[in-house]
C-alpha positions as CSV (number, residue, x, y, z in Angstrom):
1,X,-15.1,-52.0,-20.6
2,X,-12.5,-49.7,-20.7
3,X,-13.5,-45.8,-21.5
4,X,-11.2,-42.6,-22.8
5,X,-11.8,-39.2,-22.7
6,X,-9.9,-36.1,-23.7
7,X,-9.7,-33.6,-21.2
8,X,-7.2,-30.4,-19.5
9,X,-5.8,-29.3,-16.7
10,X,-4.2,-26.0,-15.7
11,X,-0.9,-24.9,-14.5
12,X,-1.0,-21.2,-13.6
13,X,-2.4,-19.6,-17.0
14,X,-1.3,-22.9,-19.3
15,X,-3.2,-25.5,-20.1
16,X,-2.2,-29.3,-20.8
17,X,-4.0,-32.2,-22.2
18,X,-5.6,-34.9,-19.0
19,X,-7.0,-38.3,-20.2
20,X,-9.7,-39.2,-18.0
21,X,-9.9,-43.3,-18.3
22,X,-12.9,-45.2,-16.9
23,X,-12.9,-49.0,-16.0
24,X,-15.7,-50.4,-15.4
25,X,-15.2,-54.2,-13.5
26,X,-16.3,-56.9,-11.6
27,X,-15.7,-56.6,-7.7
28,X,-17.5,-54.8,-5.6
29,X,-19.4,-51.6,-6.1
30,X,-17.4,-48.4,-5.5
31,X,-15.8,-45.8,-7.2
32,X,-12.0,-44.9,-7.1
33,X,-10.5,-41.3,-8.5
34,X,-6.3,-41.9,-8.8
35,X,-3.8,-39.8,-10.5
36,X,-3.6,-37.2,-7.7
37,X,-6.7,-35.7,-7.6
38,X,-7.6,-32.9,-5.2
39,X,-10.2,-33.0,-2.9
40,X,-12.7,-31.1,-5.7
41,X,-11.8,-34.3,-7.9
42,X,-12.2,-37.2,-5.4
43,X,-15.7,-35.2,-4.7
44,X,-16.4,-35.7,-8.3
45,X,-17.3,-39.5,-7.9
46,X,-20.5,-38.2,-5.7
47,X,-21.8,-35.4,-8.1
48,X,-21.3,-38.0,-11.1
49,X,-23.7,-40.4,-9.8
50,X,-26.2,-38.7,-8.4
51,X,-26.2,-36.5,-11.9
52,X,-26.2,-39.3,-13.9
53,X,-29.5,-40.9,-12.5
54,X,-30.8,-37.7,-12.2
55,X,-30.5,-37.4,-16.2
56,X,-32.2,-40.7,-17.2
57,X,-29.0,-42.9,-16.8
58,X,-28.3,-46.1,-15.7
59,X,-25.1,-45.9,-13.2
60,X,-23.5,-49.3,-13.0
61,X,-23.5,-50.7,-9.8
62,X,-19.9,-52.3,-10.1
63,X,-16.2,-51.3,-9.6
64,X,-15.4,-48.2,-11.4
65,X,-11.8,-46.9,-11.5
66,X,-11.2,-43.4,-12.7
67,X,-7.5,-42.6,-13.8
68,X,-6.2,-39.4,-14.2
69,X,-3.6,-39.2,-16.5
70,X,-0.5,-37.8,-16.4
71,X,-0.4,-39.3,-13.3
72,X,2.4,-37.6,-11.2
73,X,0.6,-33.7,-12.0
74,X,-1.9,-32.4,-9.6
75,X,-5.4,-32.0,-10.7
76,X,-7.8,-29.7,-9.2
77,X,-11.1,-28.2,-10.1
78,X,-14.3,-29.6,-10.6
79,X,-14.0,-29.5,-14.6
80,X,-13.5,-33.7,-14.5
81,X,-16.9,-33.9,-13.7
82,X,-18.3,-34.1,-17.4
83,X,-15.6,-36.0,-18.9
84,X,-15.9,-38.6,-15.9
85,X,-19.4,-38.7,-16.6
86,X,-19.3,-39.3,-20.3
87,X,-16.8,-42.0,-19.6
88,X,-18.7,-43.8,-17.1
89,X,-22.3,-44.0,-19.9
90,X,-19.7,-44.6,-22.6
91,X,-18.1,-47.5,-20.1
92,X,-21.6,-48.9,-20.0
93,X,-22.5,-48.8,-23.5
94,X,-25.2,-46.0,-23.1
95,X,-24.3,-44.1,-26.1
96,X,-21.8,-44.8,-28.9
97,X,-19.5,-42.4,-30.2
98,X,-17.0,-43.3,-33.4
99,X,-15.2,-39.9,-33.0
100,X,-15.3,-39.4,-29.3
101,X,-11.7,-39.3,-29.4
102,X,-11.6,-35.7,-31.4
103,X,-13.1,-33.7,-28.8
104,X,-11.3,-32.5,-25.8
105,X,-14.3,-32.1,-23.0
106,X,-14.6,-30.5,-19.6
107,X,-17.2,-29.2,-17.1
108,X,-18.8,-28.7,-14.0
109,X,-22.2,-30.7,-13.1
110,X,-24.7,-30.0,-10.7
111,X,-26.6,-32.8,-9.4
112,X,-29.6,-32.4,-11.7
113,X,-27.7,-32.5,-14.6
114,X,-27.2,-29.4,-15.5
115,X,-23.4,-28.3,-16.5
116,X,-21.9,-25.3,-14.5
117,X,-18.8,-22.9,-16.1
118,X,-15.3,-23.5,-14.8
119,X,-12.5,-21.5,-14.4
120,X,-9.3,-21.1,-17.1
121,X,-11.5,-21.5,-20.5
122,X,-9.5,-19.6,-22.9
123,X,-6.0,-20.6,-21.9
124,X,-7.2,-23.9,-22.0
125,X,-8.6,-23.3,-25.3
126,X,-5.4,-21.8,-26.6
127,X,-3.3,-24.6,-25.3
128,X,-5.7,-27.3,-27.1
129,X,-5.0,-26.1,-30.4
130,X,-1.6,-26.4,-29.4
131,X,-1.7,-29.9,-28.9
132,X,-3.7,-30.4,-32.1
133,X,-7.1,-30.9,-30.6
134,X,-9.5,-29.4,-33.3
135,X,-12.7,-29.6,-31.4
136,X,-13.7,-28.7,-27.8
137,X,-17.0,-29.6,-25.1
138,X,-17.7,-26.4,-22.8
139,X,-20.3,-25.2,-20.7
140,X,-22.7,-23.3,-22.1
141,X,-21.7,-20.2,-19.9
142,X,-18.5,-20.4,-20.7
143,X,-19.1,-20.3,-24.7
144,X,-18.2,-16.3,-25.4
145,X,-15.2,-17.2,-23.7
146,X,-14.1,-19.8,-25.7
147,X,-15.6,-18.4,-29.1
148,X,-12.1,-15.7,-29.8
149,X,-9.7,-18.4,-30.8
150,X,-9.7,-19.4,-34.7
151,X,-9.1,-22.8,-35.6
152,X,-11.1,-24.9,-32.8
153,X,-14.5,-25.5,-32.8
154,X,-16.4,-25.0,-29.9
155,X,-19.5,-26.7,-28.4
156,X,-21.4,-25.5,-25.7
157,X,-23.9,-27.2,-23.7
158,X,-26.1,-26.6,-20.7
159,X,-26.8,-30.5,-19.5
160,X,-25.3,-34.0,-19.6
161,X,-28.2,-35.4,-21.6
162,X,-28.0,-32.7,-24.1
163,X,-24.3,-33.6,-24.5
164,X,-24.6,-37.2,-25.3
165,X,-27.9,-36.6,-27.4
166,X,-25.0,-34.8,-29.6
167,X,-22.2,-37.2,-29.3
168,X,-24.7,-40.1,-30.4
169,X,-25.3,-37.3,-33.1
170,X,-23.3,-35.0,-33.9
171,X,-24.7,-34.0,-37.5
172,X,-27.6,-32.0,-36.7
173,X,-24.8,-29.4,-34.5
174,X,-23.4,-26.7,-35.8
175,X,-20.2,-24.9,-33.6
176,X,-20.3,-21.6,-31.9
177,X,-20.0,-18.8,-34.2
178,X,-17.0,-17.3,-33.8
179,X,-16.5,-13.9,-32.0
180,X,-14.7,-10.6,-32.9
181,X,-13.2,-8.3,-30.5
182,X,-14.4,-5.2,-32.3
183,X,-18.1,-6.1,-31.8
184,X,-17.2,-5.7,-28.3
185,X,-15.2,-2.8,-28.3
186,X,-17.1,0.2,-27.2
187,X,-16.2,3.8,-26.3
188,X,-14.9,3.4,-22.6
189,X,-17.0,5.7,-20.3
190,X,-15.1,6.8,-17.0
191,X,-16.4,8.7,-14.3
192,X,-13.3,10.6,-13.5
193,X,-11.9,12.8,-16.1
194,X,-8.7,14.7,-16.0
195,X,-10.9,18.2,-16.7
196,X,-12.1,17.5,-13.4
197,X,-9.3,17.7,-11.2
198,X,-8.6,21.3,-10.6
199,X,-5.3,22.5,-10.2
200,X,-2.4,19.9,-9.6
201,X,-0.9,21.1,-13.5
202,X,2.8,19.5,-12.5
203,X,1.3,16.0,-11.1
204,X,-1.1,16.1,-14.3
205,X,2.1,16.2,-16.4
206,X,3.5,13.9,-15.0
207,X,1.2,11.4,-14.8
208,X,1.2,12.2,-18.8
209,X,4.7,11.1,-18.6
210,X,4.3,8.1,-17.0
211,X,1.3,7.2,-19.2
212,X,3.4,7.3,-22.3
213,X,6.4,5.4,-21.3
214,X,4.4,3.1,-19.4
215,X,6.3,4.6,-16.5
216,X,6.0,3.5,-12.7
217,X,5.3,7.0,-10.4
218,X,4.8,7.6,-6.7
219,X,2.9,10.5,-5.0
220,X,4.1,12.5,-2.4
221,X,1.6,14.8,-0.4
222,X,-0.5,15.6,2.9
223,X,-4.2,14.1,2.8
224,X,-7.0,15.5,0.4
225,X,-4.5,16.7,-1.7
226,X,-6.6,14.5,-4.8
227,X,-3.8,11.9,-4.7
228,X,-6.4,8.9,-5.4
229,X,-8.4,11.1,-7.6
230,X,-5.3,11.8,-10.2
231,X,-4.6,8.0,-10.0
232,X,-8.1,6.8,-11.2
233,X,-7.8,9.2,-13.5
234,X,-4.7,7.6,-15.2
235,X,-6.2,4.9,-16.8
236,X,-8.1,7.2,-18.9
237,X,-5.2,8.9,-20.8
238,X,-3.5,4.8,-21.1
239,X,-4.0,3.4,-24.8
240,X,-6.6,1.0,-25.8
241,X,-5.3,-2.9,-25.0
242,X,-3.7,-4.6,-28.2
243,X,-5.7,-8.0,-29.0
244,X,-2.6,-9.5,-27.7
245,X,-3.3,-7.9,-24.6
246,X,-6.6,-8.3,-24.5
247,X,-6.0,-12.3,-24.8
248,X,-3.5,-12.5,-21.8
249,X,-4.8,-10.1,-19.7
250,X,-8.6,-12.6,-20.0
251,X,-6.6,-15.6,-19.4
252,X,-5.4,-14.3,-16.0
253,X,-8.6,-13.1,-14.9
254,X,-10.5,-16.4,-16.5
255,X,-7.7,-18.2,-14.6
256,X,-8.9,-16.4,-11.2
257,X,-12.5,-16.3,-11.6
258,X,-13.4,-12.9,-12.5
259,X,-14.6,-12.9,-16.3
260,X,-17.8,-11.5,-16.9
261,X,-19.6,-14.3,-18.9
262,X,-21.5,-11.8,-21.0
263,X,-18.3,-10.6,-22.9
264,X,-16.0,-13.4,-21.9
265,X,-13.4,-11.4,-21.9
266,X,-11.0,-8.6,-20.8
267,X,-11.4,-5.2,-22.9
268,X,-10.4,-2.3,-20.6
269,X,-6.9,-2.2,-19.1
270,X,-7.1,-3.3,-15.2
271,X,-7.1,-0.9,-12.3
272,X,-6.5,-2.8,-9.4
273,X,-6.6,-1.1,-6.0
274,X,-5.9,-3.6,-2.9
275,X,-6.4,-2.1,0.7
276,X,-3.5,-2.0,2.8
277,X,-4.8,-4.5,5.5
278,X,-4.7,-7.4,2.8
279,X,-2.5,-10.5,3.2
280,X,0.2,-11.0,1.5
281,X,-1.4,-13.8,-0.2
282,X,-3.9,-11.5,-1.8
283,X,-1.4,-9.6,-3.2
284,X,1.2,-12.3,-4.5
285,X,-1.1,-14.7,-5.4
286,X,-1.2,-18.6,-3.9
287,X,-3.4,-21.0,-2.1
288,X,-3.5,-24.2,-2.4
289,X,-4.5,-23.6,-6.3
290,X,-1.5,-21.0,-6.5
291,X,-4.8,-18.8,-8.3
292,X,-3.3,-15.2,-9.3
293,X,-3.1,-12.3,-6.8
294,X,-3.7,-8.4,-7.2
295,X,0.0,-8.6,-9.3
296,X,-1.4,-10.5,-12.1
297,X,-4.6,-9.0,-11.8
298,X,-3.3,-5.6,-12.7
299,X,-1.0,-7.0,-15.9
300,X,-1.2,-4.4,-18.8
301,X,-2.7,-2.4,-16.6
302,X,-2.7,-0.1,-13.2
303,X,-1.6,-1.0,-10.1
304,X,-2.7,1.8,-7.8
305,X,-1.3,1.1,-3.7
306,X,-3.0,4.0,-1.8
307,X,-1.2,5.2,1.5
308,X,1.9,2.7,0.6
309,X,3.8,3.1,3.7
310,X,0.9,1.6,5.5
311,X,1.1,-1.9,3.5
312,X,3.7,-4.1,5.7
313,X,7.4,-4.1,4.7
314,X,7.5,-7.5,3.3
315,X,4.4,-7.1,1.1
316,X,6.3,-4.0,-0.7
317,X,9.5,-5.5,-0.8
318,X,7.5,-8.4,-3.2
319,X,6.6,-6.0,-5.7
320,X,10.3,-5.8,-6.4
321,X,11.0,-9.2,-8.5
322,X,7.5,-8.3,-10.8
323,X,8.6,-4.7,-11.4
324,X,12.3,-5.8,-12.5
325,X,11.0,-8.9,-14.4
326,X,7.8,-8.6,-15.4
327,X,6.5,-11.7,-13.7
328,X,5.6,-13.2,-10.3
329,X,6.9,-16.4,-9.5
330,X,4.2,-18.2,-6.6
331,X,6.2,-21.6,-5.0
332,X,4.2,-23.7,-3.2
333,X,4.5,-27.2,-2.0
334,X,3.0,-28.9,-5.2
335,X,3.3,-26.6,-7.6
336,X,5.4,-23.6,-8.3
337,X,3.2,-21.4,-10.9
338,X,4.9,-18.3,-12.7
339,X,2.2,-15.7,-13.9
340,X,3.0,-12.0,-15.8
341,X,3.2,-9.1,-14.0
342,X,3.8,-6.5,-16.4
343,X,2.0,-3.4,-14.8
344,X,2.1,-0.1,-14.0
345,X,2.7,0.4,-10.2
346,X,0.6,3.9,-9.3
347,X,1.9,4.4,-5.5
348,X,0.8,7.8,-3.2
349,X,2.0,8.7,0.7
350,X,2.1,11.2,3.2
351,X,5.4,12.4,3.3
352,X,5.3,12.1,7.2
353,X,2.9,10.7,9.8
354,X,0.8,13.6,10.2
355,X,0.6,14.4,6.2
356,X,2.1,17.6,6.5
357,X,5.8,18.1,6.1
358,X,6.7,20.8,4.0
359,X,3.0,21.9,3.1
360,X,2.9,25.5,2.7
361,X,-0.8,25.8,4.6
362,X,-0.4,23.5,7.4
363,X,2.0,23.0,10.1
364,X,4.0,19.3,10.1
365,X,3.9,18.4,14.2
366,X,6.6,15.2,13.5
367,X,9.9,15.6,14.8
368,X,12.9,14.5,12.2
369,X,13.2,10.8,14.2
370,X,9.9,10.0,13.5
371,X,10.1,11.4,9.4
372,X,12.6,9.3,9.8
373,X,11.7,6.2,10.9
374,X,8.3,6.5,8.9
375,X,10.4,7.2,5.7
376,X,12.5,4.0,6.4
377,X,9.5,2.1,5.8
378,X,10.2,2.7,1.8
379,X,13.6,0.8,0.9
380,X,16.1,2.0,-1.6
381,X,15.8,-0.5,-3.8
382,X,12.1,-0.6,-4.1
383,X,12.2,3.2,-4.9
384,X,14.9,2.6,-7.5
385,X,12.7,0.9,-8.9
386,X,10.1,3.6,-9.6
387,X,10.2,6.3,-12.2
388,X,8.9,8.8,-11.2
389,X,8.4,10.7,-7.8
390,X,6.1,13.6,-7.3
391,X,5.1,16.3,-5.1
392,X,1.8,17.1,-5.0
393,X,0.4,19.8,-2.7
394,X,-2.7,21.1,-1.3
395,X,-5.2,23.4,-4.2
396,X,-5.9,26.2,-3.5
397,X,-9.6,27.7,-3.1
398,X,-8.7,30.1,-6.3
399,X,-8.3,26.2,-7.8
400,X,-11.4,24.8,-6.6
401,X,-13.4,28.3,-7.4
402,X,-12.1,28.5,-10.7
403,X,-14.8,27.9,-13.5
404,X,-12.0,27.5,-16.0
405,X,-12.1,23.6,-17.6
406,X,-8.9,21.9,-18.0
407,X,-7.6,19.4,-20.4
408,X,-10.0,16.6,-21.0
409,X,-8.5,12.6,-20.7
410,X,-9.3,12.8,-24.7
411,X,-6.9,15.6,-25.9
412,X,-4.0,14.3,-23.2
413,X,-4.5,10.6,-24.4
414,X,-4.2,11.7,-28.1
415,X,-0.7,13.0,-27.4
416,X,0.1,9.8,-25.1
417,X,-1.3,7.7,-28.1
418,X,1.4,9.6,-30.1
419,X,4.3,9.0,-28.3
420,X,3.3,5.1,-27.9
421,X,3.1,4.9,-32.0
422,X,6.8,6.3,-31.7
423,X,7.6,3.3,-29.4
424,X,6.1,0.8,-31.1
425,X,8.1,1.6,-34.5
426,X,11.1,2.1,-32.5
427,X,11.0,-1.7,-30.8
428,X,9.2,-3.2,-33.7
429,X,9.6,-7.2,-33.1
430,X,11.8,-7.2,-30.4
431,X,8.5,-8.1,-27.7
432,X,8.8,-4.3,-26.3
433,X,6.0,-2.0,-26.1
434,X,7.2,1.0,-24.2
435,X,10.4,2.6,-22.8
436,X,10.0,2.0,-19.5
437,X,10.6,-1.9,-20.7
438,X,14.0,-0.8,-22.5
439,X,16.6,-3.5,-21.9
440,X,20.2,-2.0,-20.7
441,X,21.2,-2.8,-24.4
442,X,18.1,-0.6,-25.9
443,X,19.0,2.6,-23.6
444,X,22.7,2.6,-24.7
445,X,21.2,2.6,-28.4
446,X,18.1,5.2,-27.8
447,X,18.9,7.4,-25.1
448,X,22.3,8.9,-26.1
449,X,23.1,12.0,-24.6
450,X,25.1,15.4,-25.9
451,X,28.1,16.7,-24.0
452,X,25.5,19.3,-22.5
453,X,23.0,16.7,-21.0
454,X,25.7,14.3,-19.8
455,X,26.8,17.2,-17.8
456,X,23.9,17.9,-16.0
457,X,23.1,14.2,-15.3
458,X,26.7,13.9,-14.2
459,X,26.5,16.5,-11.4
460,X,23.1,14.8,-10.1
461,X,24.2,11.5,-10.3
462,X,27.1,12.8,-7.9
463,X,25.2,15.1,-5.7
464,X,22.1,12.6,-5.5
465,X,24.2,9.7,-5.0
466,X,22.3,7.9,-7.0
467,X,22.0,3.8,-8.1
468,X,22.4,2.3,-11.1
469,X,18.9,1.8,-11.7
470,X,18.1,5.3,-10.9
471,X,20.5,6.8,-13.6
472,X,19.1,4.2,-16.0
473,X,15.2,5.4,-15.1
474,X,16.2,9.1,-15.5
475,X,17.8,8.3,-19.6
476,X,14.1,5.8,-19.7
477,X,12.2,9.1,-18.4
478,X,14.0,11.6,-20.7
479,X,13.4,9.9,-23.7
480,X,9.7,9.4,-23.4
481,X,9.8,13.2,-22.3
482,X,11.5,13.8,-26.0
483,X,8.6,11.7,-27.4
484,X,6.1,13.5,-26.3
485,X,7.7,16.4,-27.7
486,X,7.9,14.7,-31.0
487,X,11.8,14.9,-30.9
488,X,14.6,12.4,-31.9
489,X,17.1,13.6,-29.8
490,X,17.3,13.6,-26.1
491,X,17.8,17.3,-25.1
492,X,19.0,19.0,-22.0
493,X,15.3,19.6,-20.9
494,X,14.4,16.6,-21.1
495,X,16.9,15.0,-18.4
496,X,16.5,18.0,-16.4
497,X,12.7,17.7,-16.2
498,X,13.6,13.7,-15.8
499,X,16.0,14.3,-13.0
500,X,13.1,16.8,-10.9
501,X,11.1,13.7,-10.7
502,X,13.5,11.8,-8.6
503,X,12.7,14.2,-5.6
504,X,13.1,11.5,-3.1
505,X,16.4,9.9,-4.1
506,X,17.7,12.1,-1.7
507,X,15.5,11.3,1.7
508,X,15.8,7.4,1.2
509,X,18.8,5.2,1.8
């Protein structure tokens, strides 16, 4: 007897619809997995029928083919394992179904029955109701999850038996209530606070700047200068996700294996933080699954690289296609998987090996050959390609002693909030969120300048020697500087204060 059962795969953060066929006939006994199955898939055929005795099953002891369908598209993962399983007792007349072809089903199984979560749940989810499937078999832990998206219902069970007890009779089930994001959106708690960094008023600012125009920015400055410290501090001045957000940013980390099953899904914006002695491949993404790398990981959020001259030359260079375009493209031999990348890249450095060049309380023991070669490490391009560059020195004890409280993350992120609202109504449906995403088209429209600014950027342009990009990131800079001063107009000010923070357009060629 011949068996079908709706099922999906993944490809990157999308899913697609798999039937999973079961034949069930004479020869003999043995099970065969085609339709390019990974090794997790061929696997499958062992967990299947050891689970299914274990649960109270007959498992026939004839020739069993299990098809894969679309069969030229990789599969991977042990979420087969369910559907295979129902196909096999459905194969074998164990349970009837009359509607088994309305549910799209998927799952991990243990080999006492029991049904383990899987990776990808919500963009799966999201892409069944796109391909009309209106109701949907999970695991159990995987449920909260699933339960966001309107219009699909949603099933979740802990066992096999339990699942055919409700596909013989499906009557007495009711689906998973739905779930609201506001129920789950709490006051966010941080441990750092911008009160708490003493001194460092300019790199505060700035970092104010770069928060409101969703601005890339890079810190200059000798060690224990609170570098890392003004970096985890950013995310608390960044705006609450959107539920837009909220729903990509979960699908990437669902994707990769990192959702906490409690909430099942992504509320706070990411701040990823890789170590400089990572791979590559830990960074980018790949693998044989092509899963999502510290890029993706950070999308609508922070991507803080501490110490980045440290990190090898061809990992930095790689952050240039995701900052230009938003998105990471991982190639690999079967598959080439495109994820977003649409972060915030936080960067610090010493500004020479020994931390100290042009401190004002320590002595910098490099000669200019070795700034030099050090500084080489951080191409042209790459810096281009960040708005921001700051200076950040030493405090001062009168700093630390000082039992005067700054600006809390609350009062700057109420003015950041401000200058967002501005953005939004000034790119209303065109898919942009912030000026530092303005299109070449958007800056000649938003970001015109009087006779007195295009002066002063002239004669930096000129004595900077600057790129194209760079003149671009200066107007992108100005004008969230103006909307944080609640101004329509770029003024001089504002591109001069815009041009200070592209200190190191100078040093690097």
């Amino acid at each position: 007897m011949l068996a079908k059962i709706n099922s999906f795969g993944l490809e990157g953060i999308k899913g697609y619809g798999v039937t999973v066929e079961i034949d069930i006939g004479s020869g003999l006994p043995s099970i065969e997995v085609v339709g390019l199955p990974d090794a997790a898939v061929k696997e499958s055929k062992e967990r299947v029928k050891s689970t299914i005795r274990n649960s109270g099953f007959m498992f026939s002891p004839k020739k069993i083919t299990v098809n894969l369908s679309p069969a030229d598209t990789k599969k991977t993962g042990a979420m087969y394992d369910l559907p295979i399983a129902l196909g096999m007792l459905y194969a074998t007349e164990q349970f009837t179904c009359d509607e088994l072809d309305l549910y799209g089903i998927l799952g991990e199984l243990s080999l006492d029955g029991n049904i383990k979560p899987v990776r990808g749940i919500l963009p799966i989810i999201i892409s069944a109701l796109d391909l009309g499937c209106k109701k949907i078999i999970v695991p159990k832990a995987n449920v909260n999850e699933a339960s966001y998206i309107d219009g699909i219902d949603v099933y979740g069970f802990e066992s096999l038996r339990q699942v055919v007890d409700f596909l013989r009779n499906p009557c007495g089930y009711e689906p998973e209530p739905k779930l609201d994001l506001a129920q789950f959106r709490e006051e966010r708690k941080y441990v750092e606070d911008f009160s708490l960094v003493k001194g460092q008023y300019a790199a505060k600012r700035a970092m104010e700047i770069a928060a409101a125009g969703g601005h890339n920015i890079l810190m200059i400055g000798p060690p224990g200068a609170g570098k890392t410290m003004l970096a985890r501090c950013l995310p608390t001045i960044l705006p609450e996700l959107t539920i837009g957000e909220a729903l990509e940013t979960t699908k990437i980390h669902s994707v990769a294996g990192l959702l906490d099953e409690k909430k099942g899904i992504i509320l706070n914006r990411p701040f990823r933080a890789p170590h400089h002695t990572g791979s590559k491949v830990a960074l980018t993404g790949g693998g044989s699954s092509a899963r999502p790398g510290e890029i993706s990981l950070a999308h609508n959020g922070v991507l803080f690289l501490d110490e980045l001259l440290e990190y090898p030359r061809d990992s930095l260079e790689i952050l240039r296609q995701p900052l230009e375009d938003n998105v990471i493209t991982i190639a690999r031999a079967v598959r080439t998987v495109e994820y977003p990348a649409n972060f915030m890249l936080v960067a610090s450095m010493n500004p020479c090996p020994c931390g100290n060049y042009g401190s004002k309380t320590h002595e910098c023991t490099c000669t200019p050959a070795q700034i030099n070669k050090y500084m080489s490490k951080l191409s042209g391009p790459l810096m281009d390609r960040i708005d921001l560059h700051i200076e950040v020195e030493n405090v001062t004890y009168g700093d630390l002693a000082s039992k005067e409280k700054g600006e809390t993350s609350a009062e700057v992120k109420e003015r950041v909030n401000k200058a967002r609202q501005i953005q939004l109504n000034r790119f209303a449906g065109s898919g942009i969120y912030s000026n530092a995403k303005m299109n070449n088209q958007m800056v000649s429209k938003y970001c015109q300048l009087d006779e007195e600014s295009e002066r002063l950027l002239k004669m930096s342009f000129e004595r900077l020697g600057m790129s194209a990009r760079a003149y671009n990131r200066i107007l992108k800079v100005a004008r969230t500087i103006a909307d944080l001063d609640g101004c329509i107009d770029i003024r001089v000010m504002h591109v001069a204060e815009a041009i200070g923070y592209r200190s190191l357009d100078r040093r690097v060629k």
